[in-house]
TORNU-517695 format. One line per field, with one value per residue (C-alpha): residue number from 1; x, y, z. Coordinates in steps of 0.5 Angstrom, whole numbers, plus 500, padded with zeros to 3 digits. Layout:
N
num c(NUM,...)
X c(X,...)
Y c(Y,...)
Z c(Z,...)
end
This chain:
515
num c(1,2,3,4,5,6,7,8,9,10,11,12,13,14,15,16,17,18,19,20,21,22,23,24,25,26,27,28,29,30,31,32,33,34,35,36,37,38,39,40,41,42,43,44,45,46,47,48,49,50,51,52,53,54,55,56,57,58,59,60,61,62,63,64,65,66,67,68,69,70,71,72,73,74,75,76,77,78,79,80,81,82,83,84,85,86,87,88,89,90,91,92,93,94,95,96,97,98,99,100,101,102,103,104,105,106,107,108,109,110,111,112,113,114,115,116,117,118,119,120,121,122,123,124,125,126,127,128,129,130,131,132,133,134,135,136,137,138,139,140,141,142,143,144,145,146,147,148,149,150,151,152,153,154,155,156,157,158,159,160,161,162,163,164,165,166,167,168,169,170,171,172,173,174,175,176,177,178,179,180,181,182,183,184,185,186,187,188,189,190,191,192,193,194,195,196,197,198,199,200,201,202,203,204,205,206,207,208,209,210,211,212,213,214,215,216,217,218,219,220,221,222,223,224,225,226,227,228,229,230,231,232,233,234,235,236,237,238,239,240,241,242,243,244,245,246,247,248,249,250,251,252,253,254,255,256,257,258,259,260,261,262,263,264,265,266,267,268,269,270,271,272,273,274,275,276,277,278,279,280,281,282,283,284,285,286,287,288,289,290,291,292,293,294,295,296,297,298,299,300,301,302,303,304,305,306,307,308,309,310,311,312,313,314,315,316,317,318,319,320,321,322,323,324,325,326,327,328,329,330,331,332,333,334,335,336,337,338,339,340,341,342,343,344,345,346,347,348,349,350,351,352,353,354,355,356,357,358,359,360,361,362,363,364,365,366,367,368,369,370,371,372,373,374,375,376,377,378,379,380,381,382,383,384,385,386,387,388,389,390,391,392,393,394,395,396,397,398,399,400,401,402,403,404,405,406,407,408,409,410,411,412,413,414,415,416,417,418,419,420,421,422,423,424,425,426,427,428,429,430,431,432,433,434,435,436,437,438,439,440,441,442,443,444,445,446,447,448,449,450,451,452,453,454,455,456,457,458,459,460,461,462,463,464,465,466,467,468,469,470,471,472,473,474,475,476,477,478,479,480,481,482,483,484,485,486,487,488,489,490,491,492,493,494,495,496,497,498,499,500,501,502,503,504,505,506,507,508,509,510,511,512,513,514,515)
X c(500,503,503,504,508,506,507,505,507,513,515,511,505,499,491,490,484,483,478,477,474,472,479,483,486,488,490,491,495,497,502,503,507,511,510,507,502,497,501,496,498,496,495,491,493,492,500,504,503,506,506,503,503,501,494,497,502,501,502,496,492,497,499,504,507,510,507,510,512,506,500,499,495,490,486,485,479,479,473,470,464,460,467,470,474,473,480,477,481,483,489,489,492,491,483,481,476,476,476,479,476,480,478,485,487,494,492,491,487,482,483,481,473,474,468,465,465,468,474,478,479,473,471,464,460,455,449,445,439,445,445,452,454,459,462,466,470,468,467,462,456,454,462,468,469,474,480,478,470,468,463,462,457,454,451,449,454,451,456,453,455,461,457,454,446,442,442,448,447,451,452,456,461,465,464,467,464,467,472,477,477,473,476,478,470,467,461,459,452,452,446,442,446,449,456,459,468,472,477,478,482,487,492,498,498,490,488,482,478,471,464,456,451,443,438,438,443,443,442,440,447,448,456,458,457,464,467,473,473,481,487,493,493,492,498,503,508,514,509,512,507,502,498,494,488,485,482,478,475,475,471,474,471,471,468,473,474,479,482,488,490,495,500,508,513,517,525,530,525,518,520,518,523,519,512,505,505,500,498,493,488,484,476,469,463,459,452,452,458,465,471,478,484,479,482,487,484,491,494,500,506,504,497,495,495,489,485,487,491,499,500,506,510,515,519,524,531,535,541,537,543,538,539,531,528,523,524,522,515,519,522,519,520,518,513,510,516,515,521,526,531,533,536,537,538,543,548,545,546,546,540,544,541,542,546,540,539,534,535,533,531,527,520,521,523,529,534,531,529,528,525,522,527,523,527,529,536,538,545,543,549,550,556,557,561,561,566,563,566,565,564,556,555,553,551,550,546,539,535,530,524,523,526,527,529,534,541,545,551,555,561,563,569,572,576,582,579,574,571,565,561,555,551,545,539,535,529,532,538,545,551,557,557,564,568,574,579,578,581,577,571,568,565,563,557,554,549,548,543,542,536,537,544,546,553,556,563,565,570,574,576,573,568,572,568,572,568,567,562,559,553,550,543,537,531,531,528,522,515,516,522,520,513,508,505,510,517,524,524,533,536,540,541,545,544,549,546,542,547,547,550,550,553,550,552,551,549,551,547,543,542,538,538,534,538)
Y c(500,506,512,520,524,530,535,537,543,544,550,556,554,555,556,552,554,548,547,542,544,537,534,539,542,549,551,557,558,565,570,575,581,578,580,578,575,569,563,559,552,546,539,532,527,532,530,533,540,546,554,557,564,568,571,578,580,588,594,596,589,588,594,592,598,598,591,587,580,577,582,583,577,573,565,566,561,560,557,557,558,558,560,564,563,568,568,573,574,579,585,585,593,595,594,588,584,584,579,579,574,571,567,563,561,563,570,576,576,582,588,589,588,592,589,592,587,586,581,576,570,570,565,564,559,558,556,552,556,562,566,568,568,572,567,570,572,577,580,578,583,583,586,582,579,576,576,571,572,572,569,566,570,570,575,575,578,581,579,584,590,586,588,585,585,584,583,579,573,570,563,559,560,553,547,549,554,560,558,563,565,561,562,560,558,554,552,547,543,535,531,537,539,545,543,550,548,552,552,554,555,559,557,555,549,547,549,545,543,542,542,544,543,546,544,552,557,562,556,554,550,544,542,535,530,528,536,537,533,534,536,534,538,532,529,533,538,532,530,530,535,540,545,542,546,551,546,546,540,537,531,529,526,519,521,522,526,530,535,540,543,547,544,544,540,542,539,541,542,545,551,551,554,551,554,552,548,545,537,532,528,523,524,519,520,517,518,524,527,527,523,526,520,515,510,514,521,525,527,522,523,518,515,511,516,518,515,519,520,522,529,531,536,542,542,548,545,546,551,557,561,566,565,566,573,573,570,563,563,561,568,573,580,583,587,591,592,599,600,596,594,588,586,580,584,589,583,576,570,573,577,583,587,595,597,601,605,600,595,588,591,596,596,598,594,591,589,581,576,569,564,560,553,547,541,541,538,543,547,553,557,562,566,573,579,585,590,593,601,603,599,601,597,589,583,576,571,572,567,571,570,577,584,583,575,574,572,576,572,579,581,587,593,595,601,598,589,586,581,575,576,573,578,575,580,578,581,588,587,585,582,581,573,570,575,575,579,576,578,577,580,574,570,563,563,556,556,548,547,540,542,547,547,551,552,558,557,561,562,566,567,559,554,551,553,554,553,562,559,551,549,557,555,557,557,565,563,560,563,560,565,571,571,571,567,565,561,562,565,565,569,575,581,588,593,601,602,608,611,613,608,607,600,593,586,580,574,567,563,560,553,549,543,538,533)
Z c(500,498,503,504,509,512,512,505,505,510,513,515,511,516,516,509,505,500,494,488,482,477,478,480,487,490,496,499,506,510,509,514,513,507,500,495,500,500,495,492,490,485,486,483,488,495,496,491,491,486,487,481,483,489,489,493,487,486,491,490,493,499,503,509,510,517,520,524,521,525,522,515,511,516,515,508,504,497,494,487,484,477,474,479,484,491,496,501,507,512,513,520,519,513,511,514,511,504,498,490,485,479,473,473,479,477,476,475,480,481,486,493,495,502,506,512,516,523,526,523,519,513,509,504,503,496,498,493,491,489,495,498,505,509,515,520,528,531,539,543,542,550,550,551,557,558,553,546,548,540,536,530,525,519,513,506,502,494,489,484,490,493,499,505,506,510,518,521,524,530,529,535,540,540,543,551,555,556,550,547,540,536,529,522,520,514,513,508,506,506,506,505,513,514,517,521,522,527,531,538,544,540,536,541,544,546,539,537,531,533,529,530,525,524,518,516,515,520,525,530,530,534,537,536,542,541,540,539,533,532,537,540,547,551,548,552,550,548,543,537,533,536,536,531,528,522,518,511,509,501,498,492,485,488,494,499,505,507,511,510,517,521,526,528,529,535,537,540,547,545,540,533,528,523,525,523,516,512,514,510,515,512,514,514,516,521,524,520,523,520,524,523,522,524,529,532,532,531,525,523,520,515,512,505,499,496,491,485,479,482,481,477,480,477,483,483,483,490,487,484,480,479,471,470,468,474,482,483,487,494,494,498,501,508,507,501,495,493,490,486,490,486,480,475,469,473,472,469,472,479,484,485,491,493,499,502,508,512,516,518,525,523,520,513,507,508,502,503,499,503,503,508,512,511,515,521,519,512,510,506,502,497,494,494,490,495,496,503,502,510,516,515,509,510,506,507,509,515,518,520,525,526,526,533,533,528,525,521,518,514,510,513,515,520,518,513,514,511,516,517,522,525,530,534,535,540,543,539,543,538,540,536,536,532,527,523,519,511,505,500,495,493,500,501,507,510,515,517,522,526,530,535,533,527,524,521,517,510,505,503,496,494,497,501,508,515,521,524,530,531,535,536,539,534,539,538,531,534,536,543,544,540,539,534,529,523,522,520,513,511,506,501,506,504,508,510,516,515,511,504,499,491,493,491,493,487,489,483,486,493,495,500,500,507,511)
end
């Protein structure tokens, strides 16, 4: 019997919104405060999953400006309808509720429909005599009580108008009493039952999935018996994968059920460098409700594979020597690209970045192009052609969980020498790890990392690396030191420290491969 491995996506790929459309699969999943926002994949199979393209590509559809790494873009869904697909989702600083519709799931898509609706974490659902239906989170109407006293609330929207009508409707609180934070909505229609999904708890460790059910849309909905239907707070914080939550349900052509979700895997203690990634659950039915992971009723790291068609996937190479006209779809910004700071053109066969005045600490657009760590064991390495003109100017490599939480492994000056140097930013506070004087233009950085255990060595002049600082603990990188919603994203930084530079720093090509 053939089997898959979860994650599907690894990485910091949370809040996944799934829908299936004849034979094929998208899946959408959150961004936060890194540009462009909300990567959209494709699949056949539910398994192997391939990036077409990200659905919040232009300035004009995603501002960012000034977010921390953990606002930005919230819980999107994606569903399709009549032609059409919706991802509506939320700009928790900028906005908040709005949806864009598309033709092609690759794009373009439209510009924003802002939504006068309050919360977070929308979601639609089409029901069948074509009306149209906003679901979802917002305070409590008789006040917010205590911290996380939300609803789950319901509207008509108009699609000619984009806008919602009628009277909202609140839904359900959760399965518990006094439950904080019921989020992450979707309601479905099966058996001629309206099935409304939600998270609750919050969504660290007691993150839960649990599930009501009304004969009519506005309700009067019914909680499970058997609520929550999908978490792991009761497996104790040594299991291996937590804070499991976030669902959306898909029945396949062939009439299967399943569940794409949320969770992490921690090492190394409970820290998840990694953060929330997208999992694939099985699911069934059973006296009319749906049974996740039937017989253990966890989210295992293997499963049978769907009955489907194997999807073949155009996965990109592990060295990108950056020899294409545009970026690879794994590439991303912090915040919103307003001006272009980076370059294929500029020299080819290289990703050349200005030596720009911001900083990785600061809430501006750094010059950085990342990409998320997906392994717990990887070695990410580059090689970079860069003369730094003064002790200001910096490039290298960043492993990055948030301006304040961050490594920066740099080439730098210190009067007439050149140096390596790994500075150490913690909680805003940095400290110059581990430096030497080197003599070269042309470096050689790689970033090895066994668990919580990242090496940091170097070349000067050739690929034959020298050890600058082994074993430096990497739990800083985790949203259990440093707070937040996003996992560690690494990458190319140039930086002249708030000084004027025409400098830039080339990068011939970058590497990352899992161990």
């Amino acid at each position: 019997m053939k089997t898959f491995q979860n994650p599907i996506l690894p990485g910091f790929y949370p809040d996944p919104s799934i829908c299936r459309v004849n034979e094929d699969y998208y899946l959408v999943t959150s961004s936060f405060a890194y540009y462009p926002g909300v990567p959209i994949f494709h699949s056949r199979d539910l398994v192997n999953w391939e990036q077409i393209g990200h659905v919040l590509d232009r300035p004009s559809q995603l501002s960012l400006d000034g977010q921390r790494q953990s606002r930005g873009i919230f819980a999107p869904t994606l569903r399709f309808s009549n032609g059409i697909y919706y991802m509506i989702t939320t700009n928790v600083d900028a906005g908040g509720n709005f949806l864009v519709t598309a033709t092609d799931p690759a794009g373009p898509w439209s510009e924003p429909y802002f939504l006068d609706a309050p919360g977070i974490d929308p979601s639609l659902f089409f029901d069948d005599d074509g009306k149209v239906y906003y679901i979802g989170t917002r305070p409590a109407p008789e006040g917010v009580k205590y911290d996380g006293n939300w609803e789950i609330w319901l509207q008509e929207l108009d699609l000619q108008t984009m806008r919602l009508v009628g009277d909202s409707v609140g839904l359900w609180r959760g399965a518990l009493r006094e439950v904080i934070w019921p989020e992450g909505p979707h309601l479905y229609k099966v058996n001629g039952k309206y099935y409304l999904l939600i998270s609750e708890a919050g969504t660290g460790h007691h993150h839960a999935v649990s599930i009501a059910r009304s004969e009519s849309v506005t309700g009067p909905y019914i909680g499970n018996p058997g609520n929550p239907v999908l978490t792991h707070r009761h497996l104790g914080k040594d299991y291996p994968v937590v804070n499991v939550g976030h669902c959306d349900l898909v029945e396949t052509q062939n009439g299967e059920w399943w569940a794409v979700g949320l969770a992490s895997r921690i090492y190394g203690g409970y820290f998840r460098n990694l953060g929330r990634e997208t999992f694939l659950i099985p699911v069934t039915w059973e006296d009319g409700w749906p049974i996740f992971s039937p017989g253990t009723g966890k989210v295992e790291m293997t499963y049978p594979i769907p009955n489907l068609a194997e999807s073949k996937v155009n996965h990109s190479p592990a060295c990108d020597h950056f020899d294409g006209e545009t970026l690879d779809y794994k590439w991303n910004f912090i915040r919103t690209l307003r001006e272009p700071f980076y370059s294929l053109n500029n020299r080819l066969g290289y990703l050349s970045l200005k030596v720009r005045p911001d900083r990785m600490s600061e809430l501006t657009q750094p010059s950085f192009v990342g990409r998320r760590q997906q392994h717990i064991h990887f070695v990410a390495s580059t090689c970079l052609e860069f003369e730094p003109a003064n002790g200001d100017e910096e490039a290298g490599i960043v492993l990055l969980q948030s301006h304040t939480f961050h490594f920066r492994f740099i080439c730098t000056r210190n009067g007439h020498d050149k140096l390596i140097r790994l500075v150490k930013c913690e909680d805003g506070h940095e400290q110059i790890l581990k430096e030497q004087t080197v003599s070269a233009s042309k470096w050689y950085f790689k970033v090895e990392a066994h668990g919580q255990d990242y090496s940091f060595s170097y070349g000067d002049g050739g690929p034959d690396y020298v050890p600058l600082i082994e074993d430096v603990d990497g739990r800083i990188l985790s949203t259990d030191v440093a707070g937040g919603f996003v996992g560690t994203v690494l990458g190319m930084y140039a930086s002249s420290n708030g000084k004027v530079s025409s400098n830039t720093a080339d990068f011939d090509w970058f590497e990352y491969v899992g161990l």
